[in-house]
N, CA, C and O atoms as a Tripos MOL2 file, in Angstrom:
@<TRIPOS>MOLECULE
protein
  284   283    71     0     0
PROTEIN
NO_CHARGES

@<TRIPOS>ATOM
      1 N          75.8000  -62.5420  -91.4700 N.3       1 UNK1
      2 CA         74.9230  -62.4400  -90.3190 C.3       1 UNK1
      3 C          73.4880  -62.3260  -90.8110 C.2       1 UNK1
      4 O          73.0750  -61.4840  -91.6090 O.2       1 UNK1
      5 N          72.8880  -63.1520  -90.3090 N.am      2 UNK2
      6 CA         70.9340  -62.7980  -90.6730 C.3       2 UNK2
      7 C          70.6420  -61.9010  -90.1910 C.2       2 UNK2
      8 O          71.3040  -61.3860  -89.2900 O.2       2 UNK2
      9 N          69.7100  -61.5030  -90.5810 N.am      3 UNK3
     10 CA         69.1780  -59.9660  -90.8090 C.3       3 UNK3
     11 C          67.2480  -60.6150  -90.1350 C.2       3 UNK3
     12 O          66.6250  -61.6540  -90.3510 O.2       3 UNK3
     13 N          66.9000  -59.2580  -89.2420 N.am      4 UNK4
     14 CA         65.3520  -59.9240  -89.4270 C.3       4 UNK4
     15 C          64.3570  -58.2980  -89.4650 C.2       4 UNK4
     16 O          64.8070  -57.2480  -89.0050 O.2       4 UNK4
     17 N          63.6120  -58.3700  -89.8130 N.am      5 UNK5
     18 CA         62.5460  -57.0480  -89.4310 C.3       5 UNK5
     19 C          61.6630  -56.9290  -88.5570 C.2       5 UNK5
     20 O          60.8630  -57.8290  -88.3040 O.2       5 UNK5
     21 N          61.6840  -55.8710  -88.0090 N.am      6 UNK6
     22 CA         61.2340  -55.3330  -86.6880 C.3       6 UNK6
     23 C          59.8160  -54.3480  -87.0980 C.2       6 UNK6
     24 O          59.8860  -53.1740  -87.4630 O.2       6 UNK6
     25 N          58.9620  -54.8830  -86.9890 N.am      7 UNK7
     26 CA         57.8380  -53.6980  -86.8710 C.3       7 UNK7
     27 C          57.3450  -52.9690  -85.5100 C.2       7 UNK7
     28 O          56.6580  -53.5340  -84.6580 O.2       7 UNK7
     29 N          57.8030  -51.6130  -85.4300 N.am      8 UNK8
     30 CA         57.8630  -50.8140  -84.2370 C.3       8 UNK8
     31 C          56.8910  -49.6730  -83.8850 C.2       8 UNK8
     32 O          56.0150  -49.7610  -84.7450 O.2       8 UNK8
     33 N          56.6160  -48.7370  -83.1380 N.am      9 UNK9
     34 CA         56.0890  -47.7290  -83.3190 C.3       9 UNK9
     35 C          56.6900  -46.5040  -83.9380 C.2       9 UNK9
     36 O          57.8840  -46.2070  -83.9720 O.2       9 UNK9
     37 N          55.8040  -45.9280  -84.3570 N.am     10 UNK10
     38 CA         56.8480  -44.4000  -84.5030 C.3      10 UNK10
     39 C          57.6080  -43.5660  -83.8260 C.2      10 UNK10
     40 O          58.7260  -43.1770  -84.1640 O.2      10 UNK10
     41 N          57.0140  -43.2790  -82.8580 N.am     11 UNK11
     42 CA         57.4040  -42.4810  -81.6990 C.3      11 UNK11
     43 C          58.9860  -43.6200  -81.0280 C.2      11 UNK11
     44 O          60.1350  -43.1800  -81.0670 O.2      11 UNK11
     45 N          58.6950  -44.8170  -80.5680 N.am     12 UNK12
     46 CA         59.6760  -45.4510  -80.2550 C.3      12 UNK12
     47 C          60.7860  -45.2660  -81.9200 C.2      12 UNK12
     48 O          61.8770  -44.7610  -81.6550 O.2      12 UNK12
     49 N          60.6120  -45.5750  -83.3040 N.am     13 UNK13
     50 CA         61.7540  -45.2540  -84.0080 C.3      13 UNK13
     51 C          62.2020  -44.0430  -83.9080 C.2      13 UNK13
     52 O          63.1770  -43.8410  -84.6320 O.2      13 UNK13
     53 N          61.7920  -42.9850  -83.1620 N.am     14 UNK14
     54 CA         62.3740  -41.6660  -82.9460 C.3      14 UNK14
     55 C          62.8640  -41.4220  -81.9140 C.2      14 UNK14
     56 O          63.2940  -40.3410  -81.5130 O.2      14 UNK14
     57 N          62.8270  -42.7570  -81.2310 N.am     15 UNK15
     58 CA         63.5400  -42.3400  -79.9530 C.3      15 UNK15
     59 C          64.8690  -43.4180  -80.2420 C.2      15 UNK15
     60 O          65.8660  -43.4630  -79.5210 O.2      15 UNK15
     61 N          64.6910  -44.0840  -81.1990 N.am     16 UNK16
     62 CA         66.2100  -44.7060  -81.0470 C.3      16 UNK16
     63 C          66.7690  -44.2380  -82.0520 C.2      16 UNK16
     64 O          67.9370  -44.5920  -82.2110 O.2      16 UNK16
     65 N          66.2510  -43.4300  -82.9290 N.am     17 UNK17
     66 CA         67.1460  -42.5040  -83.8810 C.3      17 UNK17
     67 C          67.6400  -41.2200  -83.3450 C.2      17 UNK17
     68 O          68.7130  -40.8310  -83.8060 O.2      17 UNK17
     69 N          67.0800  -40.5240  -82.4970 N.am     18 UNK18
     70 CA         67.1790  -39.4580  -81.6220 C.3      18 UNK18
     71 C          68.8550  -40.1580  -80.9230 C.2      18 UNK18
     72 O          69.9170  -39.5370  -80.8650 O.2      18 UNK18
     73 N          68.5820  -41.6890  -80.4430 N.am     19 UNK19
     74 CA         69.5880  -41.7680  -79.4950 C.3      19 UNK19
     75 C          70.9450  -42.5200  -80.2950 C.2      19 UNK19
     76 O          72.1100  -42.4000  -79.9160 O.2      19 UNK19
     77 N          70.6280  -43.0720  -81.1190 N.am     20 UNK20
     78 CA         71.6900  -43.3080  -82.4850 C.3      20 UNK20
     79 C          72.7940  -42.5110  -82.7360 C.2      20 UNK20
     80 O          72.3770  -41.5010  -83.3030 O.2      20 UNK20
     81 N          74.0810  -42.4590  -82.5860 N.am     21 UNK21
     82 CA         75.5070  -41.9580  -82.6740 C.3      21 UNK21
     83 C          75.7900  -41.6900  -84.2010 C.2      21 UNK21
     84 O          75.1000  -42.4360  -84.8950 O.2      21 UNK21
     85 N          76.3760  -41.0810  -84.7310 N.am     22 UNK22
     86 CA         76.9270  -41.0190  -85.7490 C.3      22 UNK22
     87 C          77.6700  -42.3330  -86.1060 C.2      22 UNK22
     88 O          78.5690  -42.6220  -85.3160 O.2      22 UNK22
     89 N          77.5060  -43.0340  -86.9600 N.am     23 UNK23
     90 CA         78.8490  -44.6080  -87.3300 C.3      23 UNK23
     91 C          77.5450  -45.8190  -86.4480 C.2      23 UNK23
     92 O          77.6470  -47.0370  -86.6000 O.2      23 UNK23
     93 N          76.7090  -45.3520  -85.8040 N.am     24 UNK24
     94 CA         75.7270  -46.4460  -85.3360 C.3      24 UNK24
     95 C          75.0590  -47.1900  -86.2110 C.2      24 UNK24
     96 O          74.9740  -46.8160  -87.3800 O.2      24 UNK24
     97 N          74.5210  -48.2820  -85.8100 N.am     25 UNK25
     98 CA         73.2080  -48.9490  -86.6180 C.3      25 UNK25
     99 C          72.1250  -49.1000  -85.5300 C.2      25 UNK25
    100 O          72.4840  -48.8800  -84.3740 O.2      25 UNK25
    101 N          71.1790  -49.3570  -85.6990 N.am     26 UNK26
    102 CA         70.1620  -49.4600  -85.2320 C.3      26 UNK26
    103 C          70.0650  -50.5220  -83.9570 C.2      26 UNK26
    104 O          69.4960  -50.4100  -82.8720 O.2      26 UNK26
    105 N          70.7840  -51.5020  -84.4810 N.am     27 UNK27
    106 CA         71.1530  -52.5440  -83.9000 C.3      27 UNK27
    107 C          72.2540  -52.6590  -82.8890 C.2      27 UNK27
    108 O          72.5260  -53.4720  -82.0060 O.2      27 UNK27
    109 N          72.7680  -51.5900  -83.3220 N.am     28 UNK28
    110 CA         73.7820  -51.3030  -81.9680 C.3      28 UNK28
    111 C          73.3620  -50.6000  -81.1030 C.2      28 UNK28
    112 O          73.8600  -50.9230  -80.0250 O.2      28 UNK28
    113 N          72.2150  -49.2250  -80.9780 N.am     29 UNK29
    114 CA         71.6120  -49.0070  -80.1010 C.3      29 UNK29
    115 C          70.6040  -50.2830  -79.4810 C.2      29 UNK29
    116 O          70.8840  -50.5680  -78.3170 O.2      29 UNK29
    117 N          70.0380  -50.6850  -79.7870 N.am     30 UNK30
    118 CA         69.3660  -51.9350  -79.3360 C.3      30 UNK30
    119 C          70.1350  -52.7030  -78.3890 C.2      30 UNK30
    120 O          69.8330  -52.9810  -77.2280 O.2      30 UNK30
    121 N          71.1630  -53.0060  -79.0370 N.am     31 UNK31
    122 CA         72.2520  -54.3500  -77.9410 C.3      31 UNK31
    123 C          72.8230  -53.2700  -76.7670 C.2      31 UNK31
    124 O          73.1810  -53.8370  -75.7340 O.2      31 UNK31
    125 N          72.9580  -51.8210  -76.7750 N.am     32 UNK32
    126 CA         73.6400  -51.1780  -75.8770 C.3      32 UNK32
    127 C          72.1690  -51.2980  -74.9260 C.2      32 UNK32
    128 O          72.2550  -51.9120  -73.8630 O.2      32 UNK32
    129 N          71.2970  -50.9100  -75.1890 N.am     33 UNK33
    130 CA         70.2090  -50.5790  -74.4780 C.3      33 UNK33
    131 C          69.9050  -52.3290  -73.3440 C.2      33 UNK33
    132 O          69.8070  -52.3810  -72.1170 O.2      33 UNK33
    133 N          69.8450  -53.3160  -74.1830 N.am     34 UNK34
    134 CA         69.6740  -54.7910  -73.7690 C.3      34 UNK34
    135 C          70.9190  -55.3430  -72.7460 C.2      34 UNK34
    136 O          70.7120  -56.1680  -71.8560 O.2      34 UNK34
    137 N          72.2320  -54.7470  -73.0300 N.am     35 UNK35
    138 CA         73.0580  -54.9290  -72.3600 C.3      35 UNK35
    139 C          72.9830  -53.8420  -71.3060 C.2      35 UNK35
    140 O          73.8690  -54.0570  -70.4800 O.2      35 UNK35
    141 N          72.3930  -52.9350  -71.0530 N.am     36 UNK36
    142 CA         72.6360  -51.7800  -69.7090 C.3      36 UNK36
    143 C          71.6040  -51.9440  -69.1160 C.2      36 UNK36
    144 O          70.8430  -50.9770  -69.1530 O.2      36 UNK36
    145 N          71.0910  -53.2840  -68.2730 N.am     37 UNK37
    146 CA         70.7920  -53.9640  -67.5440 C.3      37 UNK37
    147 C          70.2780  -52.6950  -66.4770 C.2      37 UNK37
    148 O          70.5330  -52.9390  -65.2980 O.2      37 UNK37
    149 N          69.9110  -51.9930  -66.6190 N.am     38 UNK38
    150 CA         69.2150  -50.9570  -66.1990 C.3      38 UNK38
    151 C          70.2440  -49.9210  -65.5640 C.2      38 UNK38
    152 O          69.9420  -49.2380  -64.5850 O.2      38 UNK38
    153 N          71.4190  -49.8600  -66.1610 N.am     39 UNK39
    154 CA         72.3330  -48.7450  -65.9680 C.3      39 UNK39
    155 C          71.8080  -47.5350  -67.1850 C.2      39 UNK39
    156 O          71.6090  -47.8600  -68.3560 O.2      39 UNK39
    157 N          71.5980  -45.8360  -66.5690 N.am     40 UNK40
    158 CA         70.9670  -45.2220  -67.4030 C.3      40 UNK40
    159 C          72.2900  -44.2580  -67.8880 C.2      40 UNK40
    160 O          72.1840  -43.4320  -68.7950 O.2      40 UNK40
    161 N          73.4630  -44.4850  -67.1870 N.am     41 UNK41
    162 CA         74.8150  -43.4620  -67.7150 C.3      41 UNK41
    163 C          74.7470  -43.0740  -68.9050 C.2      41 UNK41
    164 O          74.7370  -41.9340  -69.3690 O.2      41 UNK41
    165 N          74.6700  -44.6920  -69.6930 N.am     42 UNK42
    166 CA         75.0160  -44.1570  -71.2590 C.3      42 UNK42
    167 C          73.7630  -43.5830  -71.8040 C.2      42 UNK42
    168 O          73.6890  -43.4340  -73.0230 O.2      42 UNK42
    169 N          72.6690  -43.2100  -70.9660 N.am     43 UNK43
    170 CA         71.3090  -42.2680  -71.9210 C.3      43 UNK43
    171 C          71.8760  -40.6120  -71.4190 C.2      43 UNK43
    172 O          71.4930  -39.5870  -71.9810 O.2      43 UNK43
    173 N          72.7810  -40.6390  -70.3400 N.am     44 UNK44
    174 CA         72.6430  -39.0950  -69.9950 C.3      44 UNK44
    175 C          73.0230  -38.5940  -71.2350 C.2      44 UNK44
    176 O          73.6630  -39.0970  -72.1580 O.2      44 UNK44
    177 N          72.3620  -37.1990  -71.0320 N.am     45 UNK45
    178 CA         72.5580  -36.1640  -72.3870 C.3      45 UNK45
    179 C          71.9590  -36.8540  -73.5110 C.2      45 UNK45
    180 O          72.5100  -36.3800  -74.5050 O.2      45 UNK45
    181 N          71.1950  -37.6460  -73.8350 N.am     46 UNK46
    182 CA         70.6100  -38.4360  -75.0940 C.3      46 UNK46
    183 C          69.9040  -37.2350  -75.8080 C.2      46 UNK46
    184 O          70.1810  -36.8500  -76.9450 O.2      46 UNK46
    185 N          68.7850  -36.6000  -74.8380 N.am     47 UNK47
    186 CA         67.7640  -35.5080  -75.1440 C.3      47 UNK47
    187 C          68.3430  -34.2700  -75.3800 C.2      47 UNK47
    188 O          67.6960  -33.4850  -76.0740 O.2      47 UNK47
    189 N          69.8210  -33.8010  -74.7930 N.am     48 UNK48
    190 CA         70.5000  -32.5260  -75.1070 C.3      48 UNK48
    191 C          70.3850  -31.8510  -76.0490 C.2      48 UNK48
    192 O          70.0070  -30.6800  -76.0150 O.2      48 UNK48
    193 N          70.7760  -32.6470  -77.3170 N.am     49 UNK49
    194 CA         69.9100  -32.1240  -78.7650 C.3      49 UNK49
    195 C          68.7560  -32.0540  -79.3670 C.2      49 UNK49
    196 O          68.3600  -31.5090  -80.3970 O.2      49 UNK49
    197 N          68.0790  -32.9740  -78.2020 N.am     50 UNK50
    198 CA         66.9510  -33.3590  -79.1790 C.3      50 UNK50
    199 C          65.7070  -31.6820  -79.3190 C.2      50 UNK50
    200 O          65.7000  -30.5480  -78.8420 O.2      50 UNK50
    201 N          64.7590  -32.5730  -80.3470 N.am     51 UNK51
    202 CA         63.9190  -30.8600  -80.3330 C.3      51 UNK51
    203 C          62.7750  -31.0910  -79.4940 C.2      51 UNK51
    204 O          61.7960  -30.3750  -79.7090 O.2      51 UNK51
    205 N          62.6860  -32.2110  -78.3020 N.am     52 UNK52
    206 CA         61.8760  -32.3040  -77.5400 C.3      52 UNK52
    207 C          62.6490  -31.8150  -76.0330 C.2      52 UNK52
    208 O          62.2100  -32.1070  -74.9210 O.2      52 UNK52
    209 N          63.7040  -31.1320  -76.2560 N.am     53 UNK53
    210 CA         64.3440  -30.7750  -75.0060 C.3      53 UNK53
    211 C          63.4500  -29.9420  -74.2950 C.2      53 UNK53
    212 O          62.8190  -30.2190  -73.2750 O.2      53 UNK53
    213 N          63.4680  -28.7090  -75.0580 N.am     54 UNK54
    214 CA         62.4600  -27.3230  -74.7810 C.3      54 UNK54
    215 C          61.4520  -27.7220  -73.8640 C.2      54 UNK54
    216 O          61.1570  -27.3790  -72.7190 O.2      54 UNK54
    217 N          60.8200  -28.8800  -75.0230 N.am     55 UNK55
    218 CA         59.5910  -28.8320  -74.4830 C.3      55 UNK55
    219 C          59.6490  -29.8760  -73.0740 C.2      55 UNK55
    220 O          58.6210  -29.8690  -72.3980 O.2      55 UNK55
    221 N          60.3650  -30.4350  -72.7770 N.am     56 UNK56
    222 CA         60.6380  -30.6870  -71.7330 C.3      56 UNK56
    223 C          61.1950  -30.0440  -70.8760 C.2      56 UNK56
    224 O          60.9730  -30.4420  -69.7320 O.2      56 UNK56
    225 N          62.0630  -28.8990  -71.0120 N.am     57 UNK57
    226 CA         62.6170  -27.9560  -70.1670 C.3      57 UNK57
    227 C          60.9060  -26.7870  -69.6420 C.2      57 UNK57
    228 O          60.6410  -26.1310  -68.6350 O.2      57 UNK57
    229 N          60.4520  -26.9500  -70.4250 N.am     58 UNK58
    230 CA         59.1110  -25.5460  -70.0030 C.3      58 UNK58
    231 C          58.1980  -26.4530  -69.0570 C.2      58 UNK58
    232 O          57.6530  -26.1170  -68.0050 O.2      58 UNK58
    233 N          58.1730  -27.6770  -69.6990 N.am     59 UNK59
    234 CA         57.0840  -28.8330  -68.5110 C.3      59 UNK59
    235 C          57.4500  -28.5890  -67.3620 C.2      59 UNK59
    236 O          56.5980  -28.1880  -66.5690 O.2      59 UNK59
    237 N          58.9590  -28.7730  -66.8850 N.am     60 UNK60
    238 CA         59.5580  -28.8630  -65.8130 C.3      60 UNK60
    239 C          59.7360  -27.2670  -65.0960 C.2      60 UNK60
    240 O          60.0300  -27.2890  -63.9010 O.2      60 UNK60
    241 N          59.6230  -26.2900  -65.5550 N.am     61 UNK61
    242 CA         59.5450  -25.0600  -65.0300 C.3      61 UNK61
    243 C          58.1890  -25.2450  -64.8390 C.2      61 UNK61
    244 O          58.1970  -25.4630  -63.6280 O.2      61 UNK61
    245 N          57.1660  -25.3060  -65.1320 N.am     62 UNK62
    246 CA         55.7340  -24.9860  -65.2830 C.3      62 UNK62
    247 C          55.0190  -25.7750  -63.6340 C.2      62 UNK62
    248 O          54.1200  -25.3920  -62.8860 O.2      62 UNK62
    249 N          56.0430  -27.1350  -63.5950 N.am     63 UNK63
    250 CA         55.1980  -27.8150  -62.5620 C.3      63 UNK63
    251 C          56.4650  -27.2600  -60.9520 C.2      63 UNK63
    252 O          56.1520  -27.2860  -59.7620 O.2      63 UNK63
    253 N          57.5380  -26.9190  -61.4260 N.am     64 UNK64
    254 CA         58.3630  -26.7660  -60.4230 C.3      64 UNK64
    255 C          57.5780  -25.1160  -59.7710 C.2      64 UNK64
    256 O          57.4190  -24.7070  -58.6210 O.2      64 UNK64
    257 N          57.3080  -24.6400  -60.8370 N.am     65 UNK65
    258 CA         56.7930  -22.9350  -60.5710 C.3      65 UNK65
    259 C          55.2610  -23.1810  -59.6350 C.2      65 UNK65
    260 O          54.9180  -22.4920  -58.6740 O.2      65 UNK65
    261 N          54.6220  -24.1530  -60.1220 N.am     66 UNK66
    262 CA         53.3740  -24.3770  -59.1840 C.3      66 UNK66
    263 C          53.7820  -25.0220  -57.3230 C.2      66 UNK66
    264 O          53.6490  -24.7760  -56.1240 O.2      66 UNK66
    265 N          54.2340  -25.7900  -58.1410 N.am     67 UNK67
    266 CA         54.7300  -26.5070  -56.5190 C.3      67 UNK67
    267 C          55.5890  -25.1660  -55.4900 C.2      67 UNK67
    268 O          55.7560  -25.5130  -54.3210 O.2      67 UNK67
    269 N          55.9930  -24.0590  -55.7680 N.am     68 UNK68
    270 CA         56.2270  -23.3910  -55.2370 C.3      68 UNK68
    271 C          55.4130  -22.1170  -55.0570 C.2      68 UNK68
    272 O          55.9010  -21.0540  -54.6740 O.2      68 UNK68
    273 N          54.1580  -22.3060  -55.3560 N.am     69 UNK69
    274 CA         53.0160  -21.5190  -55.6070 C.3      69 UNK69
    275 C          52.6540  -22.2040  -54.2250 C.2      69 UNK69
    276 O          52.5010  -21.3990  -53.3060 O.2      69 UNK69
    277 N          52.5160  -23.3300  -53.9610 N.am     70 UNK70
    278 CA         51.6520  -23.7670  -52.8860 C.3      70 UNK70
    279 C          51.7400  -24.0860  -51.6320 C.2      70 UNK70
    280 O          50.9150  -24.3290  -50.7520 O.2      70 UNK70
    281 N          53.7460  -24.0190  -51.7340 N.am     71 UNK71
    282 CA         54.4090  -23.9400  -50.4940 C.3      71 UNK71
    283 C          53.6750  -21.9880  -49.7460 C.2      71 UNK71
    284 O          54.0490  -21.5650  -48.6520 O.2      71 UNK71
@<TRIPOS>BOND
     1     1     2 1
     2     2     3 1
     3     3     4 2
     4     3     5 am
     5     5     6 1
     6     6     7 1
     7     7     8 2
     8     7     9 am
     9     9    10 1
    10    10    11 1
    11    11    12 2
    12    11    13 am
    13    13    14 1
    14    14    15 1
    15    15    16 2
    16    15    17 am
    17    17    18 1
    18    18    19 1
    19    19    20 2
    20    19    21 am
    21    21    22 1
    22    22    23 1
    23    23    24 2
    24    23    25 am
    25    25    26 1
    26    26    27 1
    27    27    28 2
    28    27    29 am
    29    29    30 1
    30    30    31 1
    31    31    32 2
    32    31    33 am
    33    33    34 1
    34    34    35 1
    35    35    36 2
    36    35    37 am
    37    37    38 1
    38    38    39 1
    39    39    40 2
    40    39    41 am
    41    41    42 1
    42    42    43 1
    43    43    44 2
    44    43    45 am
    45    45    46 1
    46    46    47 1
    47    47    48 2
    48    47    49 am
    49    49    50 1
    50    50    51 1
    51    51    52 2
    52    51    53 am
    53    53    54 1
    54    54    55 1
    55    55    56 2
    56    55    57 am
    57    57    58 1
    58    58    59 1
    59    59    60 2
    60    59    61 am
    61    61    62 1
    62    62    63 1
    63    63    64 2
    64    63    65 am
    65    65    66 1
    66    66    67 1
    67    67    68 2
    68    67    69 am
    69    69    70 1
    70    70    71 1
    71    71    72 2
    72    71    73 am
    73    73    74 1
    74    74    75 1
    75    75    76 2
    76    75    77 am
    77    77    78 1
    78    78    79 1
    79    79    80 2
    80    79    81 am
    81    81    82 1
    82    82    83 1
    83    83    84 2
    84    83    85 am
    85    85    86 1
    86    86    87 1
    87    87    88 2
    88    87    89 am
    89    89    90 1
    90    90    91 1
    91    91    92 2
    92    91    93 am
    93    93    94 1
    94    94    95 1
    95    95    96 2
    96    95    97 am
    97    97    98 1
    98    98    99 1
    99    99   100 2
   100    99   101 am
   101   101   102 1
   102   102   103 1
   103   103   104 2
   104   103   105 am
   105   105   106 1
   106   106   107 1
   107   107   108 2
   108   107   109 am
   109   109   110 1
   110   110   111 1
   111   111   112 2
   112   111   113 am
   113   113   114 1
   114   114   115 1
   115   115   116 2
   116   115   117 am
   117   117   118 1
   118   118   119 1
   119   119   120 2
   120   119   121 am
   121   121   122 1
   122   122   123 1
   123   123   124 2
   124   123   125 am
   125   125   126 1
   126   126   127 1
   127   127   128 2
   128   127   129 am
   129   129   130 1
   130   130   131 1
   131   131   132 2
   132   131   133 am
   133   133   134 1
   134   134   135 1
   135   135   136 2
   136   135   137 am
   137   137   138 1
   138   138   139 1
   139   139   140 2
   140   139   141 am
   141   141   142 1
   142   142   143 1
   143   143   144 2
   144   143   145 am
   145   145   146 1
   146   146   147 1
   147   147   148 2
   148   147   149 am
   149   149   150 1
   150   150   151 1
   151   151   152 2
   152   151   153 am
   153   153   154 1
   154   154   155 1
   155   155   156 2
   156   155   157 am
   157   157   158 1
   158   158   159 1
   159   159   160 2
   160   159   161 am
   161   161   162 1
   162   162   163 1
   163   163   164 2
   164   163   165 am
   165   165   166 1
   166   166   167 1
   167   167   168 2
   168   167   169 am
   169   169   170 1
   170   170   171 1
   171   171   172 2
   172   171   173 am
   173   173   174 1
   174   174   175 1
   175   175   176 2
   176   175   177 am
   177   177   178 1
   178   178   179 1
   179   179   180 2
   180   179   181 am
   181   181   182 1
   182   182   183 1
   183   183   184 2
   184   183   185 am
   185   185   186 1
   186   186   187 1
   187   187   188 2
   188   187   189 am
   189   189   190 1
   190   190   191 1
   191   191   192 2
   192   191   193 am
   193   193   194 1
   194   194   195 1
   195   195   196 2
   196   195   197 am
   197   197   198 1
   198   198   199 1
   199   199   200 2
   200   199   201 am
   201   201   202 1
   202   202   203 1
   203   203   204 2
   204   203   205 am
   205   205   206 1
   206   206   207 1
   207   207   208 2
   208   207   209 am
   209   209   210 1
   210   210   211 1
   211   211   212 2
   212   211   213 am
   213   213   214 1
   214   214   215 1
   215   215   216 2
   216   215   217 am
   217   217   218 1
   218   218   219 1
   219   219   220 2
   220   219   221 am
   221   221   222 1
   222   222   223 1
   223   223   224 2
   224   223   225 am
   225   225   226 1
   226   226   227 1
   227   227   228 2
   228   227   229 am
   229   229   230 1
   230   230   231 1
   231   231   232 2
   232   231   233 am
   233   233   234 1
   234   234   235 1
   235   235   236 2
   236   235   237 am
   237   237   238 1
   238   238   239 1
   239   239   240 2
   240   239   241 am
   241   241   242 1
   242   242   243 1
   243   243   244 2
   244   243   245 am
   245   245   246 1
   246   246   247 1
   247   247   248 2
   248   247   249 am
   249   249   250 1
   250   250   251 1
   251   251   252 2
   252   251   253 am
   253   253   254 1
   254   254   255 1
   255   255   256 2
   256   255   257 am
   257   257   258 1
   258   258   259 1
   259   259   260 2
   260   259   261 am
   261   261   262 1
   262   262   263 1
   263   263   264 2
   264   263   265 am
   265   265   266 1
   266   266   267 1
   267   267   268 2
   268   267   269 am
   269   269   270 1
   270   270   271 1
   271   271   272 2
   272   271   273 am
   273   273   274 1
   274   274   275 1
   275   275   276 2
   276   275   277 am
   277   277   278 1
   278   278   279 1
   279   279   280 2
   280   279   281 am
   281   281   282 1
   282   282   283 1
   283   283   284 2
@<TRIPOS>SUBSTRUCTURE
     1 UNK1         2 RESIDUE 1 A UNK
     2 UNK2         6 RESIDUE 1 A UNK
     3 UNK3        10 RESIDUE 1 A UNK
     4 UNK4        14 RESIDUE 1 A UNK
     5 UNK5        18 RESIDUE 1 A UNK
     6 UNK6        22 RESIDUE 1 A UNK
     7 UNK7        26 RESIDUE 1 A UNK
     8 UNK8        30 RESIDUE 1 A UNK
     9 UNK9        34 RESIDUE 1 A UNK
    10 UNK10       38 RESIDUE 1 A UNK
    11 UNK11       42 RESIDUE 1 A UNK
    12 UNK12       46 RESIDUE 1 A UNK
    13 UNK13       50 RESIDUE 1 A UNK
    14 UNK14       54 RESIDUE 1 A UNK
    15 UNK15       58 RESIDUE 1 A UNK
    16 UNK16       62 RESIDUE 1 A UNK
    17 UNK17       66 RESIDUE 1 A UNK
    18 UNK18       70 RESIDUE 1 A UNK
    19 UNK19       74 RESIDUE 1 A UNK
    20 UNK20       78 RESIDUE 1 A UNK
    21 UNK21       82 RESIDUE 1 A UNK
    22 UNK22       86 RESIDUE 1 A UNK
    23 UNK23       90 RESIDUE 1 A UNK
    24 UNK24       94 RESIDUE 1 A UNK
    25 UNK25       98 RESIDUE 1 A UNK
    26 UNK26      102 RESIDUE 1 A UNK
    27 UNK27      106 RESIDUE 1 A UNK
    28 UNK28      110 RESIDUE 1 A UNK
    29 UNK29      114 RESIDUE 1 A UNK
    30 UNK30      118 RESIDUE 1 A UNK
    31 UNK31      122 RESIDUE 1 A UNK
    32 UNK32      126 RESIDUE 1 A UNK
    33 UNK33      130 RESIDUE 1 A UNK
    34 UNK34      134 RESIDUE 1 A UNK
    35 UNK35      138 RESIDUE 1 A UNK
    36 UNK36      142 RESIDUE 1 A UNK
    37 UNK37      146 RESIDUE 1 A UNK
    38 UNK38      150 RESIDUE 1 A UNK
    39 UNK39      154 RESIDUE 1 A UNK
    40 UNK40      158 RESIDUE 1 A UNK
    41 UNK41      162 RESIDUE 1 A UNK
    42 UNK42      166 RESIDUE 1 A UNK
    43 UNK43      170 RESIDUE 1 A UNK
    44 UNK44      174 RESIDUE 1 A UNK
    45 UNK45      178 RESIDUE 1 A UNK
    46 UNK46      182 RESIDUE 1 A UNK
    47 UNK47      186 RESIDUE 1 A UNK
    48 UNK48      190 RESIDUE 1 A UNK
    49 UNK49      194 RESIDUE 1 A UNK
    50 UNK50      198 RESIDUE 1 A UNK
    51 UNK51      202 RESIDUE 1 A UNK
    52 UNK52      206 RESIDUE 1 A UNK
    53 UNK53      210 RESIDUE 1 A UNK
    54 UNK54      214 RESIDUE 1 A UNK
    55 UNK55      218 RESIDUE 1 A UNK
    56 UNK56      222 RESIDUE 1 A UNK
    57 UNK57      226 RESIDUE 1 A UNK
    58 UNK58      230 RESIDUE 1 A UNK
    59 UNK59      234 RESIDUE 1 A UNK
    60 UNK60      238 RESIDUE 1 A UNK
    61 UNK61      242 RESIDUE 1 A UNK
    62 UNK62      246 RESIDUE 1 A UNK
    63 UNK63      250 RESIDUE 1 A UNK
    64 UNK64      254 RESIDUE 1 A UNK
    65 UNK65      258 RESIDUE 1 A UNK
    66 UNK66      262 RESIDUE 1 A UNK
    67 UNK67      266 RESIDUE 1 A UNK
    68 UNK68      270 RESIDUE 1 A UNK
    69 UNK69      274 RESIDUE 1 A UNK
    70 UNK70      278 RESIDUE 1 A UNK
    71 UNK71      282 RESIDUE 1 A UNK
């Protein structure tokens, strides 16, 4: 099979290594992502581990805690 190289961002290679399975290649996240035609099932829980959870869990308290500041 040919092989080709991809020059990407950083932040995007950390998000498909973040979402990369154990026994994956790179390339298999890619074709799952190209094939799920905008089905997001197979991302649930992607972020569960990740170490940007937190900081996404405090964003989401922070703006949910205001919006109920103003009710």
């Amino acid at each position: 099979m040919a092989r080709k190289n991809l020059a990407i961002r950083e932040d995007v290679y950390r998000n498909l290594s973040e979402a990369k399975k154990e026994g994956e290649s790179f390339s298999d996240v890619i074709e799952k992502l190209l094939e799920g035609g905008g089905d997001l099932l197979p991302l649930w829980g992607v972020l569960s581990d990740s170490k940007h959870w937190a900081e996404i869990e405090a964003s989401t308290r922070e703006i949910r805690k205001g919006a109920v500041m103003r009710l």
